[in-house]
C-alpha positions in Angstrom: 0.0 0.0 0.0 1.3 3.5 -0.7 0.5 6.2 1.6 -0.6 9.3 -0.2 -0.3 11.9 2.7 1.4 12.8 5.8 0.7 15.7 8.1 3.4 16.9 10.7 0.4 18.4 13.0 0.1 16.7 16.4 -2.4 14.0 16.2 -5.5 14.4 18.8 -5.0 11.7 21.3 -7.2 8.0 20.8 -7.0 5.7 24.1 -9.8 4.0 22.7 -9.8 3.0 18.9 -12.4 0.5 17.5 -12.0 -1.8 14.1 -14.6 -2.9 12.3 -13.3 -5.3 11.2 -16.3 -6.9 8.6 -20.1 -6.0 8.0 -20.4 -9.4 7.7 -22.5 -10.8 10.6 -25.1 -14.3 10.9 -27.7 -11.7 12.3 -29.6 -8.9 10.5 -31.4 -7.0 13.3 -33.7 -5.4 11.3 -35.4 -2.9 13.6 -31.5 -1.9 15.1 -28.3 -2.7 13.6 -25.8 0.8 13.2 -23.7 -1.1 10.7 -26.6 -2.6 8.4 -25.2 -5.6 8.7 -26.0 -9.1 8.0 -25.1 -13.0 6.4 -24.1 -11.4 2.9 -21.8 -8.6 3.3 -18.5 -9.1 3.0 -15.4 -8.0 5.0 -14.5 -4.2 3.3 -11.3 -3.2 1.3 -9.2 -3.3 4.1 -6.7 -6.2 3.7 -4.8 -7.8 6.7 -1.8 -6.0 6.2 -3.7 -2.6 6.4 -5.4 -4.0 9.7 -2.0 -4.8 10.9 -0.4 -1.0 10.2 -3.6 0.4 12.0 -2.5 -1.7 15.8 1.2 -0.7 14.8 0.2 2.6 14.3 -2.0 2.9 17.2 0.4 1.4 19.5 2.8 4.5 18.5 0.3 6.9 18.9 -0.3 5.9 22.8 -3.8 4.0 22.6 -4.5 1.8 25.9 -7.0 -0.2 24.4 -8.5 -1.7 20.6 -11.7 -2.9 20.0 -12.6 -5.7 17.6 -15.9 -5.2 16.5 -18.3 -5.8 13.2 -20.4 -6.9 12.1 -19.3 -10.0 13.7 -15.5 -9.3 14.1 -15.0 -13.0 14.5 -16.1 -14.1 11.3 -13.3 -12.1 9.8 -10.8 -14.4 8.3 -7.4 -13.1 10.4 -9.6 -12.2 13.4 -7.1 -14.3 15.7 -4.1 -13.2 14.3 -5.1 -9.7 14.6 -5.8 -10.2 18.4 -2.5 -12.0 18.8 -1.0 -8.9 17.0 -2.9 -6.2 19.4 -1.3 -8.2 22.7 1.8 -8.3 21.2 2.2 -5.0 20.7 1.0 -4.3 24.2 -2.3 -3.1 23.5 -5.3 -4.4 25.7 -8.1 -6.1 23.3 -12.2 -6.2 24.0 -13.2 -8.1 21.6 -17.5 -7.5 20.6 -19.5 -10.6 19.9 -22.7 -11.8 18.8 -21.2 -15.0 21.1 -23.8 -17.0 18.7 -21.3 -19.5 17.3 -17.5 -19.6 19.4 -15.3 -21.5 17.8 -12.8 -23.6 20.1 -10.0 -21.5 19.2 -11.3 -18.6 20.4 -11.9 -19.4 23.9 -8.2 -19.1 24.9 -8.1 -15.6 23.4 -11.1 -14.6 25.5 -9.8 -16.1 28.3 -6.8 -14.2 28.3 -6.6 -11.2 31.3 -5.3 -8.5 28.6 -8.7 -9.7 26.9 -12.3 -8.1 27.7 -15.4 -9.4 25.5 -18.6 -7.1 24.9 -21.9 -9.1 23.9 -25.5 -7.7 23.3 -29.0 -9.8 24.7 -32.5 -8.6 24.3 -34.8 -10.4 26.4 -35.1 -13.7 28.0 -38.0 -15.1 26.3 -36.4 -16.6 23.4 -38.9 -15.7 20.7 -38.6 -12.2 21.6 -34.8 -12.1 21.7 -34.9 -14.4 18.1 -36.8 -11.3 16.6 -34.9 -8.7 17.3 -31.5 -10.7 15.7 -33.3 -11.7 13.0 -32.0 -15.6 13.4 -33.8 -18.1 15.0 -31.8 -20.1 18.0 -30.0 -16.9 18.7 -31.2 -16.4 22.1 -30.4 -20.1 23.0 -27.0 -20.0 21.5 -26.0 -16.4 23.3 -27.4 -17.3 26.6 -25.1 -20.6 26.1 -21.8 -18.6 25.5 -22.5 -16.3 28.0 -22.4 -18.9 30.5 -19.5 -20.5 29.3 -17.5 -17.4 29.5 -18.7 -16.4 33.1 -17.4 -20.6 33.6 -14.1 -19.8 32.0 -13.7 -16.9 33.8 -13.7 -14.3 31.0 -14.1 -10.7 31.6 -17.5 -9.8 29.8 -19.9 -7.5 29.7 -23.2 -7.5 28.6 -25.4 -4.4 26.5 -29.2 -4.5 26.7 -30.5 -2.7 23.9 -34.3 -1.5 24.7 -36.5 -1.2 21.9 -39.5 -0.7 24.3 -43.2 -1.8 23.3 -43.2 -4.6 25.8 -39.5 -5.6 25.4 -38.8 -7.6 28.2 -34.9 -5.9 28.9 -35.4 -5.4 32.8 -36.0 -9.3 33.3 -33.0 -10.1 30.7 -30.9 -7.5 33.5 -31.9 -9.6 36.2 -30.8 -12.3 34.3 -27.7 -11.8 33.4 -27.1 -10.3 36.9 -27.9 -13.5 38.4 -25.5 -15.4 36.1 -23.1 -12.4 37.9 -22.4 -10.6 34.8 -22.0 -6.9 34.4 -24.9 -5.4 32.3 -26.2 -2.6 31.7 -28.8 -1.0 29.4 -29.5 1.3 26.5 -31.9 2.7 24.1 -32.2 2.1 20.2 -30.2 4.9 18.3 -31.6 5.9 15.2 -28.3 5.2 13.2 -28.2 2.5 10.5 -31.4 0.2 10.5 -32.9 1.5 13.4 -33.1 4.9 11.2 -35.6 3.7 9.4 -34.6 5.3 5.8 -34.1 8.7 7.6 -30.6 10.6 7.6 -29.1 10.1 11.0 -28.7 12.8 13.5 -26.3 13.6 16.0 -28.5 14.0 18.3 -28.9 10.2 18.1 -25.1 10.1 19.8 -24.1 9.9 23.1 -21.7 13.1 23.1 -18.6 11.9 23.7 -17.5 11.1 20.0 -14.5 11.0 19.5 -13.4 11.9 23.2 -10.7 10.2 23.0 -12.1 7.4 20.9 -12.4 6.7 17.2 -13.5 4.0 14.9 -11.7 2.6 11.6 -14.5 1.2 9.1 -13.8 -1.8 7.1 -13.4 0.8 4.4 -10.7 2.1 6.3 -12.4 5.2 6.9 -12.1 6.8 10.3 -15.1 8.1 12.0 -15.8 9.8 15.6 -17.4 6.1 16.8 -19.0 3.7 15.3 -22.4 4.6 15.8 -21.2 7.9 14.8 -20.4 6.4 11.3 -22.4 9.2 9.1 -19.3 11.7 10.3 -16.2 9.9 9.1 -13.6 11.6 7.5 -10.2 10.4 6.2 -8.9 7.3 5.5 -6.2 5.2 6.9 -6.0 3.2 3.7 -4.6 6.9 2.1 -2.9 8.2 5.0 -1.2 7.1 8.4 -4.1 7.2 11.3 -2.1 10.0 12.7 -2.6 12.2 9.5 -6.4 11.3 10.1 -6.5 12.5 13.6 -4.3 15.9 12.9 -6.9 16.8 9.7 -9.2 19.8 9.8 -11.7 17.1 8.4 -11.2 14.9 11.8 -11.5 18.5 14.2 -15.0 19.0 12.1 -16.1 15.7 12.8 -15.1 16.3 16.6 -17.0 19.9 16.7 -20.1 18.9 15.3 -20.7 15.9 17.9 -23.1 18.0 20.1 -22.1 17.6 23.6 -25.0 16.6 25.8 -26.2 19.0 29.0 -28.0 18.2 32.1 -30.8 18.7 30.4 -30.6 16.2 27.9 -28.6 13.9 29.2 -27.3 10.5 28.6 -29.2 7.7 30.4 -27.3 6.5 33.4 -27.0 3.3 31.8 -25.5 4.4 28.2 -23.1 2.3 27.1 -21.0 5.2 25.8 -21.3 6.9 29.1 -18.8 3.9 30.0 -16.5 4.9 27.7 -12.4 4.2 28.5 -12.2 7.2 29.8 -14.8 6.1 32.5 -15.6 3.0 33.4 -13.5 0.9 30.9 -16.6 0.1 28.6 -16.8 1.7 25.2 -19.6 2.7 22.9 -21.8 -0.5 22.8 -23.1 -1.0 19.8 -26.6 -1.7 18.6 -25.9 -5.2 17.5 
């Protein structure tokens, strides 16, 4: 790959940084999902080798933490190799899953303590949960992993998304808190999907885009978060991610991220109010 452009302007710092790694996912969450996607995307014109430069480059930059999200990240073809790449470099990793198929070499990533996995759950009446992923057995499969990672010990936590209209999410939180998992819960944001043919809005984000966080597309473009998608600007396929993040285009992005006041707040239980810079969650995606 040739890199087209290089700024000498600082770079505005990124603890957080999330790759989405393929739109490719076994779910289609039709009433929700930011990245539109589903069984017949495919994995974006990022190739391994770019994916790699991105962790190097973020390493450099003084990032704590990468996310590996889709989609469903671990239907990406170098998924494990990228992880092993992250730790290597001395990154920490949160890996987000559907959690509705593991396979067995996966489990000794997750397990690993540099490791934290993020999964989503709807309800726990099955049919319920099954209609909001858009794939029948999902709840049964989910539930399963989930409890095989609180067994293995992994580090997980686990994002209701409320869709209201009878949505049973306060009996799936007591569920998952009984199985001694951290959860927490959060609305539908009209972003992708859940937008329902409309342009998004940034008053469908959280307000602290790209405070300190970003997220690389598997376009390669870079954008505020990933929900924030509709405000990405650069690309890290063109430029190094430091070029990105010293670009007017990336400070315009920032700026027009409205930032929420005690008058519109947040919810107390938005995932992006558990950001790194917080809690050590991220922005949980709709998904």
């Amino acid at each position: 790959m040739t890199v087209l452009t290089t700024d000498h302007a600082p770079a505005i710092p990124v603890d957080f940084l999330s790759l989405e790694l393929t739109s490719r996912c076994q779910f289609t969450c039709p009433g929700q999902c930011y990245a539109e996607a589903g069984p017949t995307r495919d994995h974006g014109t990022m190739t391994a080798n770019d994916w790699h430069r991105v962790i190097d480059e973020a390493a450099s930059l003084g990032t704590s933490t990468v996310q590996f999200i889709g989609g469903e990240a671990t239907l990406h073809p170098s998924f494990t190799e990228l992880v092993e790449h992250a730790l290597r470099v001395g990154l920490n990793v949160r890996v987000h899953t559907n959690f509705y198929k593991v396979r067995d070499e996966h489990w000794p990533l997750f397990e690993d303590p540099r490791v934290s996995v993020a999964t989503s759950y709807y309800s726990d009446d099955a049919v319920q949960h099954d209609t909001i992923t858009g794939r029948a057995g999902s709840h049964a499969a989910t539930r399963a992993s989930i409890v095989e990672a609180v067994g293995r010990g992994v580090k997980l936590r686990v994002a209701i998304v409320d869709h209201g209209d009878g949505q049973r999410a306060e009996q799936a939180r007591a569920e998952m808190k009984a199985l001694g998992v951290v959860v927490s819960v959060d609305k539908v944001r009209a972003v992708g999907r859940a937008a329902g043919g409309l342009l998004p809005s940034t008053s469908s984000l959280c307000g602290r885009c790209a405070n300190g966080k970003a997220a690389v597309l598997p376009d390669g473009r870079v954008a505020p978060c990933e929900i924030g998608r509709f405000l990405a600007t650069g690309n890290v396929r063109e430029m190094p991610l430091a070029s990105v993040l010293a670009s007017p285009g990336w400070a315009q992005a920032r700026a027009s991220v409205p930032a929420r006041t005690s008058a519109d707040p947040c919810g107390p239980d938005c995932g992006p109010s558990d950001d790194s810079s917080g809690g050590g969650g991220s922005c949980q995606p709709m998904g």
